[in-house]
Residue frames as a rotation matrix with the C-alpha (Angstrom) as fourth column:
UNK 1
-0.912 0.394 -0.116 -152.20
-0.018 -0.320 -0.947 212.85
-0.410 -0.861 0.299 -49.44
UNK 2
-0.609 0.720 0.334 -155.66
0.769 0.639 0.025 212.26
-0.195 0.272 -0.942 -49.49
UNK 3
-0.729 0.415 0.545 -157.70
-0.004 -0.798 0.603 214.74
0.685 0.437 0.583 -51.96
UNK 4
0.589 0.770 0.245 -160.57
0.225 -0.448 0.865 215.10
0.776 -0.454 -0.437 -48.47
UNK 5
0.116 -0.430 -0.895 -157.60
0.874 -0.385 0.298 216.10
-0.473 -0.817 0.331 -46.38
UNK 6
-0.922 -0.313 -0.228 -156.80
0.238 -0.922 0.305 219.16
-0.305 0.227 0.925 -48.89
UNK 7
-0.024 0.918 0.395 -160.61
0.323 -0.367 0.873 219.53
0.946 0.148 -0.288 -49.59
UNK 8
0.570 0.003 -0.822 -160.38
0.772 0.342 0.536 219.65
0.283 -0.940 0.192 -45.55
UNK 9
-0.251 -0.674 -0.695 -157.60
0.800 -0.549 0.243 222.05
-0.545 -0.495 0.676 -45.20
UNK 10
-0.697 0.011 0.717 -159.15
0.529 -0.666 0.525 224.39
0.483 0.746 0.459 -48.28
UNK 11
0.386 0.919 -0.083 -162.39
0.405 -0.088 0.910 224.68
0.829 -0.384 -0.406 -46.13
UNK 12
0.404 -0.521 -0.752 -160.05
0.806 -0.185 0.562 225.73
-0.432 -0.833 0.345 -42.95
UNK 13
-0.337 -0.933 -0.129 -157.89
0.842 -0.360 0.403 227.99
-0.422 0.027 0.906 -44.68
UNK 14
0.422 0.694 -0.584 -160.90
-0.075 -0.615 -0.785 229.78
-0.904 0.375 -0.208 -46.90
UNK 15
-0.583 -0.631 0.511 -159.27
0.436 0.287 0.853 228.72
-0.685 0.720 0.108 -50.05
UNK 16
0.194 0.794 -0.577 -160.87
-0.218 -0.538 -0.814 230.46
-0.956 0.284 0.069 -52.93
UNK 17
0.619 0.308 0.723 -161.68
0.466 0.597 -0.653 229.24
-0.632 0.741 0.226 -56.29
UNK 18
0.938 -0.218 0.270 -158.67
0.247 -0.125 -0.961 229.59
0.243 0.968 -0.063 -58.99
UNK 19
0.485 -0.796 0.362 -156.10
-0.794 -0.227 0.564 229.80
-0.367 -0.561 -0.742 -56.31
UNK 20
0.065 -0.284 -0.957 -153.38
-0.694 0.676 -0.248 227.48
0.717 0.680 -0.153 -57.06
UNK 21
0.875 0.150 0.461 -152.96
-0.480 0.396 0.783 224.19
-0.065 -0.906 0.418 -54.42
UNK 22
0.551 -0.695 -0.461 -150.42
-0.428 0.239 -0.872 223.09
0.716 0.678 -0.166 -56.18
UNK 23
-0.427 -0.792 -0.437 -148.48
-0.009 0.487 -0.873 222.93
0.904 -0.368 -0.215 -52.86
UNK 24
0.384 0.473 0.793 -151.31
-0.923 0.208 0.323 222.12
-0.012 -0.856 0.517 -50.01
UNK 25
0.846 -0.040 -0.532 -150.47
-0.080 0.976 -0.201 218.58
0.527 0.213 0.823 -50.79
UNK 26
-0.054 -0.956 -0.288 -146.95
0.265 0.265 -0.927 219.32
0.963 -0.126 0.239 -49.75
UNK 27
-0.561 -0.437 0.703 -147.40
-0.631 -0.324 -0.705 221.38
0.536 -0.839 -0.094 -46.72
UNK 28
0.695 0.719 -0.013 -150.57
-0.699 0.680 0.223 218.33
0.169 -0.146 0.975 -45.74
UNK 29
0.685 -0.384 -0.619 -147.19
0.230 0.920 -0.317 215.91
0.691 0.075 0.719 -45.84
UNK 30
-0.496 -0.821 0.284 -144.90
-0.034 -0.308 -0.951 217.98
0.868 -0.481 0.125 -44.11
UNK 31
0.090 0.843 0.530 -147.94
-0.883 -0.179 0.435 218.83
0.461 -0.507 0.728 -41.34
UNK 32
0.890 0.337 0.305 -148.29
-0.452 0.731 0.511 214.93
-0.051 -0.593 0.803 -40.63
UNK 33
0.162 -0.976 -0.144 -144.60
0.421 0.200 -0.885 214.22
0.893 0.083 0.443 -40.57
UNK 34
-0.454 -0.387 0.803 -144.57
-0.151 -0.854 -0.497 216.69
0.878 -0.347 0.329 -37.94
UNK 35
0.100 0.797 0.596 -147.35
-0.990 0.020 0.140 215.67
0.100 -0.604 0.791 -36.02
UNK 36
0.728 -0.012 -0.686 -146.58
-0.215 0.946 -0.245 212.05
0.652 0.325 0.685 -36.81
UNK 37
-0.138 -0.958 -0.249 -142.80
0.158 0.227 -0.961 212.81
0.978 -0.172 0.120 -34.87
UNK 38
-0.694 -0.062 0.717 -144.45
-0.545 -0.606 -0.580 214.90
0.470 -0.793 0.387 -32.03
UNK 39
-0.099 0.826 0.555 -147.25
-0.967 0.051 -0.249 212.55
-0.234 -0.562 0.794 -31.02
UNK 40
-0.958 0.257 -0.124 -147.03
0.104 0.719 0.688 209.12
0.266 0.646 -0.715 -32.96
UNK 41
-0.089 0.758 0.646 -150.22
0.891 0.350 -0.288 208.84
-0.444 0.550 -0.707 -34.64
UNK 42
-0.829 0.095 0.551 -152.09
0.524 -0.210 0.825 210.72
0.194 0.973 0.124 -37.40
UNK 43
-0.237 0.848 -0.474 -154.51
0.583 -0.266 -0.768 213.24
-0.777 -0.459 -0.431 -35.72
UNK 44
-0.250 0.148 0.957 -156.47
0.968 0.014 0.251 214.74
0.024 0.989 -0.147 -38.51
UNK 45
0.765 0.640 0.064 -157.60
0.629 -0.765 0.138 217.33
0.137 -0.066 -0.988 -37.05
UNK 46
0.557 -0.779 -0.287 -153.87
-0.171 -0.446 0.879 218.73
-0.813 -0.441 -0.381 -35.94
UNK 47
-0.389 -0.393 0.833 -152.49
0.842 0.215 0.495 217.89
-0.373 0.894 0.247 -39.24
UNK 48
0.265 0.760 0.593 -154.77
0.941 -0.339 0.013 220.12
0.211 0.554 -0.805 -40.52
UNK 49
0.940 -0.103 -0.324 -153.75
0.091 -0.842 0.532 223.03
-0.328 -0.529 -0.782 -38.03
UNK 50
0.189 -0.943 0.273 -150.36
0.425 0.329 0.843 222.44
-0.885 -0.044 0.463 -38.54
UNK 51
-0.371 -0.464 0.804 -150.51
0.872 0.125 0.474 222.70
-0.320 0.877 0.358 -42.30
UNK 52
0.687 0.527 0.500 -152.71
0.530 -0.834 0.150 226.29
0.496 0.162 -0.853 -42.03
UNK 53
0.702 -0.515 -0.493 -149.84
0.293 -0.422 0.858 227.26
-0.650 -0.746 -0.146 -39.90
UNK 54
-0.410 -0.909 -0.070 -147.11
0.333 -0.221 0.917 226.45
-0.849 0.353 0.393 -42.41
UNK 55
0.314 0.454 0.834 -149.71
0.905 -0.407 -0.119 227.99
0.286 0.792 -0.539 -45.38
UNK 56
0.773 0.490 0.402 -150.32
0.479 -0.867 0.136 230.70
0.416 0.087 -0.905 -44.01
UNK 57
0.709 -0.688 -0.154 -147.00
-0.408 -0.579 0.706 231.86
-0.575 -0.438 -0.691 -42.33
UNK 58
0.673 -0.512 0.535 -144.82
0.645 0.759 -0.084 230.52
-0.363 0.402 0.841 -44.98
UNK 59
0.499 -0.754 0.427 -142.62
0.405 -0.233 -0.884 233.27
0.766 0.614 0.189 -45.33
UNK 60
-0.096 -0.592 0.800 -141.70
-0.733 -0.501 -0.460 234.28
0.673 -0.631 -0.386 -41.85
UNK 61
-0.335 -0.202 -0.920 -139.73
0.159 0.951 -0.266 232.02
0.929 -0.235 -0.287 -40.40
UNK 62
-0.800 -0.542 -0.256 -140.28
0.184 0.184 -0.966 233.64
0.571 -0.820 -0.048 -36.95
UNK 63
-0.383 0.899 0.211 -144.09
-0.918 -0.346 -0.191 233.78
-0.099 -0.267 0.959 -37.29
UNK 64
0.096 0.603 -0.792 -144.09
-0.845 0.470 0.255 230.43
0.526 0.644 0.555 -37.92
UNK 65
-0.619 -0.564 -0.546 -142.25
0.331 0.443 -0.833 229.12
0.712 -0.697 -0.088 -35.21
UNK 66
-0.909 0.215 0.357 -144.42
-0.391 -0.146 -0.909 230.71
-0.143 -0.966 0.217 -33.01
UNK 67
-0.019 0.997 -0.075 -147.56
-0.976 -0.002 0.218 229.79
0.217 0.077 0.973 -34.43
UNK 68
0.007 0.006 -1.000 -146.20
-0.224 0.975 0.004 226.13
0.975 0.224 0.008 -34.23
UNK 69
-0.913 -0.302 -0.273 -144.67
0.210 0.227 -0.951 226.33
0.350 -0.926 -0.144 -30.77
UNK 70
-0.666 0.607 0.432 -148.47
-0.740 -0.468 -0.483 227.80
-0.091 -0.642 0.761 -29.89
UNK 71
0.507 0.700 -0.503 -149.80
-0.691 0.679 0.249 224.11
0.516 0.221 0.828 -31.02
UNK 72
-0.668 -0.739 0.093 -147.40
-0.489 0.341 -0.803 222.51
0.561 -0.581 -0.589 -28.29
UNK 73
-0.442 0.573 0.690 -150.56
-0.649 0.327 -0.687 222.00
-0.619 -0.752 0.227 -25.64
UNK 74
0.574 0.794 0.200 -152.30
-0.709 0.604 -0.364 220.01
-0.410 0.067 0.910 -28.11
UNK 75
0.072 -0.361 -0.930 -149.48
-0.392 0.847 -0.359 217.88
0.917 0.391 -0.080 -29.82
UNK 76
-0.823 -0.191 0.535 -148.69
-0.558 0.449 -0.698 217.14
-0.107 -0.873 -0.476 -25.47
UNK 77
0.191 0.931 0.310 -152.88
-0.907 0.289 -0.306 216.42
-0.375 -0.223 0.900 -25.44
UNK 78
0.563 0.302 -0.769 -152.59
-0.817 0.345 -0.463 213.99
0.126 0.889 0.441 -28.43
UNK 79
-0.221 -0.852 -0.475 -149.36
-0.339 0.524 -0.782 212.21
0.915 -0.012 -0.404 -27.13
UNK 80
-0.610 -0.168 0.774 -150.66
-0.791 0.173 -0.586 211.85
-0.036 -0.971 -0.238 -24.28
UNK 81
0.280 0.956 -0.091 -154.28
-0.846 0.201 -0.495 210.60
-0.455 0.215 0.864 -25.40
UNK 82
0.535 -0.274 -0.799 -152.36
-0.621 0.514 -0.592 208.38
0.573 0.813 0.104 -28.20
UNK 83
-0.455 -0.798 0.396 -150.20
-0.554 -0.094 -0.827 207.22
0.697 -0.596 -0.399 -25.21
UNK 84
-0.376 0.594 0.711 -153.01
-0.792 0.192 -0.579 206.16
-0.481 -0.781 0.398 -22.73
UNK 85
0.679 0.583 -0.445 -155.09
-0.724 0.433 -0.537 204.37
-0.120 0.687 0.717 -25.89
UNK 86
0.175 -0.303 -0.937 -152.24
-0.228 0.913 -0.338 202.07
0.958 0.273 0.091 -26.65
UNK 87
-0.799 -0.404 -0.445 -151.74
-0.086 0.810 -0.580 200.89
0.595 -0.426 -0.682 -23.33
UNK 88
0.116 0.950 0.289 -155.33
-0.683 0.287 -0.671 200.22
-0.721 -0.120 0.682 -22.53
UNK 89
0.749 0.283 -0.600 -155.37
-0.660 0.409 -0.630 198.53
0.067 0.868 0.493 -25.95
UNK 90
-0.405 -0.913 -0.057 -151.88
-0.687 0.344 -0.639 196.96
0.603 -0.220 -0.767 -24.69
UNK 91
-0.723 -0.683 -0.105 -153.98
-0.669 0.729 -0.143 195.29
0.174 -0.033 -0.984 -21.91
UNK 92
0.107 0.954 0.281 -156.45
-0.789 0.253 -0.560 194.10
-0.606 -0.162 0.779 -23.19
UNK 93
-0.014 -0.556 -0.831 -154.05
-0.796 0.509 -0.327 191.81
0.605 0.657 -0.450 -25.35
UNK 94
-0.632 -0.690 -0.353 -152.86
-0.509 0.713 -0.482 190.64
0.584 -0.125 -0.802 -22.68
């Protein structure tokens, strides 16, 4: 994962100096996996959310489930958006 997506998600999250990140990288991969399944494509900005979700609620499983299930309207937005864009872009191929 690119080191200005976890510069990106430190700046979101308030990360403070000497914390470890050790695993932003991971939850930044897991984040756009997720988003990647729920929307094909690679919205940066939802990635981001996504992975402050699973930071910051990473030990309760059932605070974390909601906080995801409360990013539902925008993965729908994104799929939808991502959805429209390729078939515009579909015909104008043709």
């Amino acid at each position: 994962m690119g080191e200005e997506l976890v510069t990106k998600l430190k700046s979101h999250i308030h990360w403070e100096e000497g914390m470890d990140d050790s695993m932003l990288s991971f939850y930044l991969d897991r984040a756009k996996k997720y988003v990647k399944n729920a929307t094909d494509s690679e919205d940066e900005w939802i990635i981001i959310m996504i992975a402050g979700i699973m930071y910051e609620y990473r030990i309760s499983e059932e605070e974390l489930s909601k906080a995801i299930e409360a990013m539902t309207p925008f993965l729908i937005q994104e799929a939808v958006y991502h959805a429209q864009d390729n078939d515009e872009q579909a015909e104008l191929e043709s």
